[in-house]
N, CA, C and O atoms as CSV, one atom per row, in Angstrom:
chain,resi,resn,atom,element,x,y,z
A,1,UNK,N,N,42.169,-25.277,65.808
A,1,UNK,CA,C,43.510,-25.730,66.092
A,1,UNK,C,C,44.207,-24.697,66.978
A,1,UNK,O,O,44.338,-23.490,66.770
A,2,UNK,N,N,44.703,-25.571,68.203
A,2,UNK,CA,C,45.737,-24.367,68.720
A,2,UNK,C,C,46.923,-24.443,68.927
A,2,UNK,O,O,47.443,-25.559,68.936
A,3,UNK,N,N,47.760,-23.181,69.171
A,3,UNK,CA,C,49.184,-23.564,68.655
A,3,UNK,C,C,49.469,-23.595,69.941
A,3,UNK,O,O,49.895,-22.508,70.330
A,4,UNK,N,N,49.383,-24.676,71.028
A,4,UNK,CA,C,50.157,-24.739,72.310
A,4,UNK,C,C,51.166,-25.952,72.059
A,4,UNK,O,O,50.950,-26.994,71.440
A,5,UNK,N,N,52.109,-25.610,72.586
A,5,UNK,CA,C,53.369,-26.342,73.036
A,5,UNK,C,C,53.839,-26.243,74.583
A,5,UNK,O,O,53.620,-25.230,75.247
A,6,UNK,N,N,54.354,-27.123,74.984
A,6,UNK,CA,C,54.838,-27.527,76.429
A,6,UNK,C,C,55.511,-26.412,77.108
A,6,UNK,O,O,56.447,-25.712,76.722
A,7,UNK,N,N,54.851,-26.395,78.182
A,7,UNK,CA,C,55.703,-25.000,78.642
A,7,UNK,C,C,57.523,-24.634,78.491
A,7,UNK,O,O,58.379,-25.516,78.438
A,8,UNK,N,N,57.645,-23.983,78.470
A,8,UNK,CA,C,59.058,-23.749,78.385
A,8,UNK,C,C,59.544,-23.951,79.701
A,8,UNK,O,O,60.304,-24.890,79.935
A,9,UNK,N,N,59.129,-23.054,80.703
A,9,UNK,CA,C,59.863,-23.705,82.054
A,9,UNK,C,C,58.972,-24.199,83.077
A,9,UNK,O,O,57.749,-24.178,82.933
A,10,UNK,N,N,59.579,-24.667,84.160
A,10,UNK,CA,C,58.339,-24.673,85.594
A,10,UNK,C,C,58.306,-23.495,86.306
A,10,UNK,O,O,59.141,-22.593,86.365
A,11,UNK,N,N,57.095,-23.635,86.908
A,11,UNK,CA,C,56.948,-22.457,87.856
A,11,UNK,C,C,57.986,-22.072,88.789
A,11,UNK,O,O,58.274,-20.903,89.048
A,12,UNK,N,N,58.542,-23.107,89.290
A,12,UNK,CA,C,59.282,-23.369,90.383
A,12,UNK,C,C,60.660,-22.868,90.068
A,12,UNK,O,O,61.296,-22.396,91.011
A,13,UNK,N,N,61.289,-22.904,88.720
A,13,UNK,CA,C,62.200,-22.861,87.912
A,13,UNK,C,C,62.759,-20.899,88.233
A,13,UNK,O,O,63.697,-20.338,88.799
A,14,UNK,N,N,61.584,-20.498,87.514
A,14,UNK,CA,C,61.959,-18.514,87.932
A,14,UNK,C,C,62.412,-18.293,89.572
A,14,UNK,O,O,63.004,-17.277,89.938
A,15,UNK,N,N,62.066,-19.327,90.430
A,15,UNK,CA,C,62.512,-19.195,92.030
A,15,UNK,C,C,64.019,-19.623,92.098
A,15,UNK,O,O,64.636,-18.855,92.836
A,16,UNK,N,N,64.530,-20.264,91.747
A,16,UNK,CA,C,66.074,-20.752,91.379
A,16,UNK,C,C,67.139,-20.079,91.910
A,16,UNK,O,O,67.986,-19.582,91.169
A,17,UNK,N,N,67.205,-19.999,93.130
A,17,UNK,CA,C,68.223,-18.946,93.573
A,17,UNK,C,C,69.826,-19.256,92.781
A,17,UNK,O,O,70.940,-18.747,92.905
A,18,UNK,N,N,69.164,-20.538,91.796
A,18,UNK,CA,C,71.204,-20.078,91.441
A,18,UNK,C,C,71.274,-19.980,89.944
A,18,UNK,O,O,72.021,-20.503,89.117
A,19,UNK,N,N,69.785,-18.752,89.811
A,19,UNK,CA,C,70.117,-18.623,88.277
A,19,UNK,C,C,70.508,-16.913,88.786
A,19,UNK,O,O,70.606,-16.389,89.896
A,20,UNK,N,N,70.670,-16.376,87.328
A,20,UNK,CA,C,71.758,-14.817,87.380
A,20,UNK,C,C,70.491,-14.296,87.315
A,20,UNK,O,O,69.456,-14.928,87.101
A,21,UNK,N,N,70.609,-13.151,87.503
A,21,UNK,CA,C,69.633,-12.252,87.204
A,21,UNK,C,C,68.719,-12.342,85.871
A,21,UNK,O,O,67.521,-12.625,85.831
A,22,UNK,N,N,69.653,-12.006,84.698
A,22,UNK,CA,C,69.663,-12.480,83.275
A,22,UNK,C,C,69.366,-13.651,83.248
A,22,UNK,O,O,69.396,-13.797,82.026
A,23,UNK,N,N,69.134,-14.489,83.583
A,23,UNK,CA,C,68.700,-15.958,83.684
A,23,UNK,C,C,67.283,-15.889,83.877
A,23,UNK,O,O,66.474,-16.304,83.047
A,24,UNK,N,N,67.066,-15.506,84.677
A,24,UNK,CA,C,65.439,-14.885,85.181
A,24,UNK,C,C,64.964,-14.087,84.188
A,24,UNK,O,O,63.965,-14.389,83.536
A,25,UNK,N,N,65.623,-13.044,84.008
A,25,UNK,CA,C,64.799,-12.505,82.937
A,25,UNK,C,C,64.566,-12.924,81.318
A,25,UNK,O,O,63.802,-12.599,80.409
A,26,UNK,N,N,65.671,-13.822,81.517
A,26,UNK,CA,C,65.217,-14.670,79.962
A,26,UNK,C,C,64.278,-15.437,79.831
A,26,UNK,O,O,63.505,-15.472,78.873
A,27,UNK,N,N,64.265,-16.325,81.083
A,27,UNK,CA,C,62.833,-17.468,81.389
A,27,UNK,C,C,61.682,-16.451,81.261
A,27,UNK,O,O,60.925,-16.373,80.293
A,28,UNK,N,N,61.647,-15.575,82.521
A,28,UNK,CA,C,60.268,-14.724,82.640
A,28,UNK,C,C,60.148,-14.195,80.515
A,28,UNK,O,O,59.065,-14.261,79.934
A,29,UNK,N,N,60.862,-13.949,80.115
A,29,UNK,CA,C,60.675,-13.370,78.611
A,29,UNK,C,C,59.809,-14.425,77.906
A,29,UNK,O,O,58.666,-14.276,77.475
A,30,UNK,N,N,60.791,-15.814,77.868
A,30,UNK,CA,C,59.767,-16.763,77.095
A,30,UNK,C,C,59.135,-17.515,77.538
A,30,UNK,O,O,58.893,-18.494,76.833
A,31,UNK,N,N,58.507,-17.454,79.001
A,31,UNK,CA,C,57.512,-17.708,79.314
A,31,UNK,C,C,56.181,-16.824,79.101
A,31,UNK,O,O,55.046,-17.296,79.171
A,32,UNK,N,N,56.409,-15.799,78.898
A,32,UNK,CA,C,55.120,-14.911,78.325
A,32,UNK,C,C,55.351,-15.070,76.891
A,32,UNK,O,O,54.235,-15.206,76.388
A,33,UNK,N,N,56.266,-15.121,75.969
A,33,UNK,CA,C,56.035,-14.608,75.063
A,33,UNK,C,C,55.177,-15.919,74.011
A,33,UNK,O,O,54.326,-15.720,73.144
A,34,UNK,N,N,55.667,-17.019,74.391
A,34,UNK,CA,C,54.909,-18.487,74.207
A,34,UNK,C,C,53.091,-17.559,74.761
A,34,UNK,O,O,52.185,-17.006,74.138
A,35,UNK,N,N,53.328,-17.810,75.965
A,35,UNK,CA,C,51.985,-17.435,76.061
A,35,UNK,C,C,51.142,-16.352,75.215
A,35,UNK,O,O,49.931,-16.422,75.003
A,36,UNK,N,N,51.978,-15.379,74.791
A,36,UNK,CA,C,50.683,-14.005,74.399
A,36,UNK,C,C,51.283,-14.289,73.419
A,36,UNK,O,O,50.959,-13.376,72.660
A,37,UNK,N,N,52.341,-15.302,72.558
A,37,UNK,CA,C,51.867,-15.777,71.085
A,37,UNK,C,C,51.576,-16.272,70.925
A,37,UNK,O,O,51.631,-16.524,69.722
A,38,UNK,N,N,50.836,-17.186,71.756
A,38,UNK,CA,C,49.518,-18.512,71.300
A,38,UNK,C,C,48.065,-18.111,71.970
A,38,UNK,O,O,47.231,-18.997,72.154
A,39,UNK,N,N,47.807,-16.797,72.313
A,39,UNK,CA,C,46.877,-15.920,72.378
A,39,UNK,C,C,46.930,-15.377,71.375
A,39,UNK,O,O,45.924,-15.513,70.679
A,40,UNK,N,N,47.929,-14.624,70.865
A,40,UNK,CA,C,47.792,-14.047,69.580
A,40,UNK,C,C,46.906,-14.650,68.213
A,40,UNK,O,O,46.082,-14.283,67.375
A,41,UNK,N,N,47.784,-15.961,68.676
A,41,UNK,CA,C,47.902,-16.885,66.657
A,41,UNK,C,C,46.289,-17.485,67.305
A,41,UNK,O,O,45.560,-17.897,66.403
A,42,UNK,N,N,45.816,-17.551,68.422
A,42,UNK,CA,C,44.618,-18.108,68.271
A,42,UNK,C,C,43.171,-16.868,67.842
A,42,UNK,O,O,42.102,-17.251,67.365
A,43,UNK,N,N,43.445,-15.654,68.103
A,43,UNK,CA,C,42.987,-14.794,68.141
A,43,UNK,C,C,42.536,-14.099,66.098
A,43,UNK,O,O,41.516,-13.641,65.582
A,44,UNK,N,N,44.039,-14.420,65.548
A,44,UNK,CA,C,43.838,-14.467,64.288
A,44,UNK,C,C,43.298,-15.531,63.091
A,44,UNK,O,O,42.968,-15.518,61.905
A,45,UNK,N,N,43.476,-16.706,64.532
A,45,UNK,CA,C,42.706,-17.805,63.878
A,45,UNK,C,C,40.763,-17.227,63.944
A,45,UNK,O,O,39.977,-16.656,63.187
A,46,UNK,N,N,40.749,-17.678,65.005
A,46,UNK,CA,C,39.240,-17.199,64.972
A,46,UNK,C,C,38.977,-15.561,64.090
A,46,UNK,O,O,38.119,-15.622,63.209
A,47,UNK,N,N,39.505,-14.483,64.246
A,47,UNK,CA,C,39.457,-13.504,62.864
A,47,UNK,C,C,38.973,-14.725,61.198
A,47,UNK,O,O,38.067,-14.662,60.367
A,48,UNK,N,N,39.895,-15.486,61.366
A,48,UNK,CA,C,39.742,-16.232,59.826
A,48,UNK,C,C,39.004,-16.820,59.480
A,48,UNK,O,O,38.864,-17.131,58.297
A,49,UNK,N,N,37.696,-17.449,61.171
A,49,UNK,CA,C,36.590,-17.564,61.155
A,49,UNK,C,C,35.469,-16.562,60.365
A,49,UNK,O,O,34.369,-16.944,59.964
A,50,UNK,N,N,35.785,-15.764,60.292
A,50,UNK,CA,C,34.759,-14.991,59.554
A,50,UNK,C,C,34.913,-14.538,58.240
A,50,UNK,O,O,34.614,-13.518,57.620
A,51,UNK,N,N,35.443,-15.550,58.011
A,51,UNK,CA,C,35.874,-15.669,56.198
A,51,UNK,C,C,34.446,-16.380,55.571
A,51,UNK,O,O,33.867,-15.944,54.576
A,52,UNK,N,N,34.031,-17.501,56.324
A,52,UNK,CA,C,32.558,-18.318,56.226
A,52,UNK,C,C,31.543,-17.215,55.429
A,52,UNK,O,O,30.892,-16.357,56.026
A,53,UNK,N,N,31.542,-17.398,54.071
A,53,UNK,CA,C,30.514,-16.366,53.810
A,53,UNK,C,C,29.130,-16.818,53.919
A,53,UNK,O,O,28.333,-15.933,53.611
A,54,UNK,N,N,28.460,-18.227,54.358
A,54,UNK,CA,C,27.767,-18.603,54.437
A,54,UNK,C,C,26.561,-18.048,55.593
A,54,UNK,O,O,25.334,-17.969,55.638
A,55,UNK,N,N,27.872,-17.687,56.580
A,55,UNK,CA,C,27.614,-17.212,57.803
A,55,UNK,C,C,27.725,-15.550,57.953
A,55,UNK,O,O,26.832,-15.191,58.721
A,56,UNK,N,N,28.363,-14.632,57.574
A,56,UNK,CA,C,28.796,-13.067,57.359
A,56,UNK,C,C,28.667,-12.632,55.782
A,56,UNK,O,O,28.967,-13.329,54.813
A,57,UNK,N,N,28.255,-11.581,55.778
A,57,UNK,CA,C,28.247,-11.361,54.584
A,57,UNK,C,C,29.787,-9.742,55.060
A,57,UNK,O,O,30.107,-9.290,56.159
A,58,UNK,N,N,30.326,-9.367,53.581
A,58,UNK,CA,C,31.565,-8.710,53.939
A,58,UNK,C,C,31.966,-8.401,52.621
A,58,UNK,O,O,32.032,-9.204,51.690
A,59,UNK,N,N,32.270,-7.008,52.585
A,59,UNK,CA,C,33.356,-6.143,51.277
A,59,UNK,C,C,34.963,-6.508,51.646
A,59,UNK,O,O,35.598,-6.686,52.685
A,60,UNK,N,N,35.256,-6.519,50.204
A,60,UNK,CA,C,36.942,-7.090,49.946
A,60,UNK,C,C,37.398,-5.562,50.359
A,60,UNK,O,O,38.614,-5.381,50.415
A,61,UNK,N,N,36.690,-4.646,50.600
A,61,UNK,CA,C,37.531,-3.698,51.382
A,61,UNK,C,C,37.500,-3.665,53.109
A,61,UNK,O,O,38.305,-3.110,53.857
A,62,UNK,N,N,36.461,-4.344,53.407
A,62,UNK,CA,C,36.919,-4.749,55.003
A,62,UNK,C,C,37.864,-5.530,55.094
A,62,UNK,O,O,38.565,-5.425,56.101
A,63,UNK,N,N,38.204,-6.576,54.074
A,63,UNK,CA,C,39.059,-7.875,54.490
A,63,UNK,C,C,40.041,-7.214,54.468
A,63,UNK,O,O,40.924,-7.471,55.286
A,64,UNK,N,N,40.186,-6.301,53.662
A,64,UNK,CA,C,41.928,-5.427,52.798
A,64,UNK,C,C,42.311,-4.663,54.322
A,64,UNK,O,O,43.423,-4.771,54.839
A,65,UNK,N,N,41.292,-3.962,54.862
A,65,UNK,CA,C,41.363,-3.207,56.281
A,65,UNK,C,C,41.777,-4.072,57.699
A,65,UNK,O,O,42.390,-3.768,58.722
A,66,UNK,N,N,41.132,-5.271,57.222
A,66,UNK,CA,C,41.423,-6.007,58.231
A,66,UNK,C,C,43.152,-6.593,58.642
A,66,UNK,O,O,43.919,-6.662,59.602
A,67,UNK,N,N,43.065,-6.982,56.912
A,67,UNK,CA,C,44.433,-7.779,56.777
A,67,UNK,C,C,45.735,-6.681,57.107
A,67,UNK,O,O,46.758,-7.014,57.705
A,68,UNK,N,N,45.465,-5.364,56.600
A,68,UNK,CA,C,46.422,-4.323,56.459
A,68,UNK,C,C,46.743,-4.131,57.925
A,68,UNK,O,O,47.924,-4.160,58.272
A,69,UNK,N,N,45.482,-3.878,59.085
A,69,UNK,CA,C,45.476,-3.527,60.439
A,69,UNK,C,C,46.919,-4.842,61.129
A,69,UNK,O,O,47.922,-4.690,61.826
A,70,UNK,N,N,46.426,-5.753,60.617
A,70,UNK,CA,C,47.124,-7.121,61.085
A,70,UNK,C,C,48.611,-7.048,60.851
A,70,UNK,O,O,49.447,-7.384,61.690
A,71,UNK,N,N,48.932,-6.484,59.395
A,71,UNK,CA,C,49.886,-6.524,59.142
A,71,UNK,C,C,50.714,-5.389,59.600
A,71,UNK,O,O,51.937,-5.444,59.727
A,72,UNK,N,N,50.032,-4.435,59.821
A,72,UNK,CA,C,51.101,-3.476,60.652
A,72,UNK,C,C,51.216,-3.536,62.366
A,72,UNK,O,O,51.936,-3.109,63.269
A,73,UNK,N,N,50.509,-4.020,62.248
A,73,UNK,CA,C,50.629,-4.753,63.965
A,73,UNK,C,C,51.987,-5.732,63.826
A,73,UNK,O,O,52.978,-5.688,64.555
A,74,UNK,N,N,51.855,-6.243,63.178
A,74,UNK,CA,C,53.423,-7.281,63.088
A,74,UNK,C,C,54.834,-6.827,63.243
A,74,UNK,O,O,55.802,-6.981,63.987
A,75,UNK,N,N,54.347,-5.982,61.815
A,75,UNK,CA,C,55.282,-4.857,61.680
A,75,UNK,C,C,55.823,-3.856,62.891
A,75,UNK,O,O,57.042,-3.690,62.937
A,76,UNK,N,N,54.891,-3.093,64.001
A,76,UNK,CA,C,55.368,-2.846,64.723
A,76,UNK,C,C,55.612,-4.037,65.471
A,76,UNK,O,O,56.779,-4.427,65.490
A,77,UNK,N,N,54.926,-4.561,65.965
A,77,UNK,CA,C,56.325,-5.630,67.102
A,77,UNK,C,C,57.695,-6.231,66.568
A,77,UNK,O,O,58.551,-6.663,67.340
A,78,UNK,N,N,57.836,-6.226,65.186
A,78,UNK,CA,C,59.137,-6.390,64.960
A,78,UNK,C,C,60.097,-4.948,64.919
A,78,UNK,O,O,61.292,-4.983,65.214
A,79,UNK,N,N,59.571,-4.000,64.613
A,79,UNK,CA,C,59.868,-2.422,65.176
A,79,UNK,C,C,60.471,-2.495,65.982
A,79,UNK,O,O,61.700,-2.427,65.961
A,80,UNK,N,N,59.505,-2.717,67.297
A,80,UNK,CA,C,59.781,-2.776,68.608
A,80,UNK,C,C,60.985,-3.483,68.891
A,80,UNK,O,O,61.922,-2.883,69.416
A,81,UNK,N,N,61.048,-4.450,68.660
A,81,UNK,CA,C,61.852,-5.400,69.038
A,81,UNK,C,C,63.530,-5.120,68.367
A,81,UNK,O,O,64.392,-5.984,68.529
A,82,UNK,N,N,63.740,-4.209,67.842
A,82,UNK,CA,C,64.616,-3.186,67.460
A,82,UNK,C,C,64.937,-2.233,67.804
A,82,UNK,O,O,65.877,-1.628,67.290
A,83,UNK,N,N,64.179,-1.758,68.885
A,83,UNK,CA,C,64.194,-0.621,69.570
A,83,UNK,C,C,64.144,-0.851,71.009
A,83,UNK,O,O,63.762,-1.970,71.351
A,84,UNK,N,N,64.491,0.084,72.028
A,84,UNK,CA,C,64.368,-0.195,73.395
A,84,UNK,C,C,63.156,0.339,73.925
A,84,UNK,O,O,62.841,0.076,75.085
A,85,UNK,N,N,62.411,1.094,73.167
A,85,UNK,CA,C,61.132,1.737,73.874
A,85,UNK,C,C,60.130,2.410,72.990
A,85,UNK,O,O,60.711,3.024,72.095
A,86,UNK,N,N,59.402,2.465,72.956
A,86,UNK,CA,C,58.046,3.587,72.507
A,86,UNK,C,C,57.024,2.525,72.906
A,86,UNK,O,O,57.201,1.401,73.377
A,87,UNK,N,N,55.749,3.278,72.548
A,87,UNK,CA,C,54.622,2.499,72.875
A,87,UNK,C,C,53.563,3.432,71.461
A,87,UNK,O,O,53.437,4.622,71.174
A,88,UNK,N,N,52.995,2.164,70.897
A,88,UNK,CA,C,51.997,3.228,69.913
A,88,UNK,C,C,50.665,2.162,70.365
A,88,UNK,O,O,50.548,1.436,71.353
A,89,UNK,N,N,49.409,2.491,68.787
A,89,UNK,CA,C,48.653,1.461,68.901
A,89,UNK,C,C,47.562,2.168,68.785
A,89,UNK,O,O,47.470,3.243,68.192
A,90,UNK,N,N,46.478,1.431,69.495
A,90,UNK,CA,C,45.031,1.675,69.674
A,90,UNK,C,C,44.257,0.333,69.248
A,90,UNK,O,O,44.659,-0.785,68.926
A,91,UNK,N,N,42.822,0.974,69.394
A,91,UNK,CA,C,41.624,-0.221,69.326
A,91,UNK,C,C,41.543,-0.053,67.388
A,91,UNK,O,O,41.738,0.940,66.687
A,92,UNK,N,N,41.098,-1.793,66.927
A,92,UNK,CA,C,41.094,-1.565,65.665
A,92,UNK,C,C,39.491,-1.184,65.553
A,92,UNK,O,O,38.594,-1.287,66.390
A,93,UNK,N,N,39.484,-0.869,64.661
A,93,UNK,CA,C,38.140,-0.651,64.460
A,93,UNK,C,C,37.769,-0.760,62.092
A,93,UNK,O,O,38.542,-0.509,61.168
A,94,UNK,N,N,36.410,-1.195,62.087
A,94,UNK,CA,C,35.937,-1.506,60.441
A,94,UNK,C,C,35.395,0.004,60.657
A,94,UNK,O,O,34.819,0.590,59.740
């Protein structure tokens, strides 16, 4: 299942010479952010693919590592989104 919905604007739309500046940058905002959150939510979908124990075998302490990694990832982008700047992160790794 994927979580797409209709674009928010047209292409043509960010060219608009009679939007404000701020106008532009609100479109350009949720036009990515639709996008790299339905990259995201598909990304954790397939993660949930490997719940199949039929198919992986796996310790309830990878899942705990997994889920925890996930959840502070959230956590910082709602951080972020409270703040005007930093940058943290890295590659996850089991």
């Amino acid at each position: 299942m994927l979580y797409e919905t209709k674009p928010i604007i047209d292409d043509t739309y960010l060219g608009d010479s009679h939007m404000s500046a701020d106008e532009k940058k609100h479109a350009k905002f949720r036009e990515l952010a639709e996008k790299r959150t339905n990259k995201a939510l598909e990304a954790v979908r397939l993660i949930g693919n490997l719940a199949n124990r039929q198919t992986y075998v796996y310790e309830d302490a990878e899942v705990r590592k997994i889920t925890k990694a996930l959840r502070d990832a959230v956590s910082e982008v709602e951080a972020r989104f409270g703040k005007t700047s930093g940058r943290s992160g890295g590659e996850f790794k089991l």
